[in-house]
N, C-alpha and C positions, 0 to 999 in steps of 0.2 A: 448380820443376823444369822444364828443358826439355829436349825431344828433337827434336834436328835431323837429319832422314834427306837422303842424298846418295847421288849413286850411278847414279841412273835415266839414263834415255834411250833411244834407239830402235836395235834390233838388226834383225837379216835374224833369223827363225827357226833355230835351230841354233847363235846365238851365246851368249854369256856376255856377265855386269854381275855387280857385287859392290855391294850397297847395304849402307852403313852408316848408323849411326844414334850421335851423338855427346849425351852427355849432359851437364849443367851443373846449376850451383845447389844447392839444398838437400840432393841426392840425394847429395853430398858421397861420406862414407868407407862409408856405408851403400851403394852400388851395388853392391858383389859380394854381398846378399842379397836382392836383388831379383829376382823371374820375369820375363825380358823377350823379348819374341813379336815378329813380324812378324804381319801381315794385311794384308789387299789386296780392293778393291771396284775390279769390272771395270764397266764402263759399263751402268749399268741394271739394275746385280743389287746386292744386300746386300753386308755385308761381311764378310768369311768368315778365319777362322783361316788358317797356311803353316806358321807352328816356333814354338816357345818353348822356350826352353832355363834352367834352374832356376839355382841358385846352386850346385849341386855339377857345373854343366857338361852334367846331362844335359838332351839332345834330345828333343824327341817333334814330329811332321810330321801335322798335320792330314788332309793330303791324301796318300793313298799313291801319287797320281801324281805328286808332285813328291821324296817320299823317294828318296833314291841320285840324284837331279836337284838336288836346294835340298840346301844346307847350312849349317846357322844355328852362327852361335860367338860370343865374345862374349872382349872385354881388359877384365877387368876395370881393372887398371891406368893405360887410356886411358880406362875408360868409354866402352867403343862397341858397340856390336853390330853384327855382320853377318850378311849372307846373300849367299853363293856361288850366283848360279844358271847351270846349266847347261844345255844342250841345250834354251834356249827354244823356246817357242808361240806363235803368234798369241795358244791361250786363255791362255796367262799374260799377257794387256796389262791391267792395269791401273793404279792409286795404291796406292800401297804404303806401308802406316805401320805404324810401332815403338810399342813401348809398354812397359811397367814397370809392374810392382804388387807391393807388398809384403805377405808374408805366404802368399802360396802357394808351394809346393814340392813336388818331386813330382810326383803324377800331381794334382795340383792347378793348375801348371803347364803342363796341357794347353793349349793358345791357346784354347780353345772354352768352357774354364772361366769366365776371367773378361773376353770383350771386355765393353768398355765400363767397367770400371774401371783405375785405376791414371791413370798420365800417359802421354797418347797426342805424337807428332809431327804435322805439317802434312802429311808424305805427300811419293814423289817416285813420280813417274810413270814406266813400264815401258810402254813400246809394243815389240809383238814383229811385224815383218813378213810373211809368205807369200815 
């Protein structure tokens, strides 16, 4: 399985980016039941949950600072997932990687459940200006 995130680059604070995250391989016809998240490690800290969104579509937002700001969705059709962010931060700069894991759902789904399993992306970077 791979996951290729796109999308990053560098804004004035206050702008918008739309990262997507395209999937391949094995993850075939089975992708519409997979949990798949975003998370993001800002320079010098861990790496911390943003959204994951289940196989019935629903959301849940790690960080209630970015709720009603980030908005995670997902084609299953394309196999892609996104995240809408709005009204960036400086503290939103970081690398930002996708990921998929099968077998959660629900509030299992949480992104803080399961980092570090599933199949992660390479990451695309998010610099946000002053």
């Amino acid at each position: 399985v791979q996951l290729v995130e796109s999308g990053g680059g560098s804004v004035q604070a206050g702008g918008s980016l739309r990262l997507s995250c395209a999937a391949s391989g094995y993850i075939g016809s089975r992708y519409g039941v997979y949990c798949l998240g975003w998370f993001r490690q800002a320079p010098g800290k861990g790496r911390e949950g943003v959204a994951a969104i289940d196989a019935n579509g629903s959301t849940q937002y790690a960080d209630s600072a970015v709720k009603g700001l980030f908005t995670a969705s997902r084609d299953n059709a394309k196999r892609t997932l996104f995240l809408q962010m709005d009204s960036l931060k400086p503290e939103d700069t970081a690398m930002y990687y996708c990921a998929a894991v099968a077998g959660y759902s629900g509030s299992r789904c949480y992104p803080g459940s399961w980092q570090g399993l599933g199949y992660w992306g390479q990451g695309t970077q998010v610099t946000v200006s002053s």
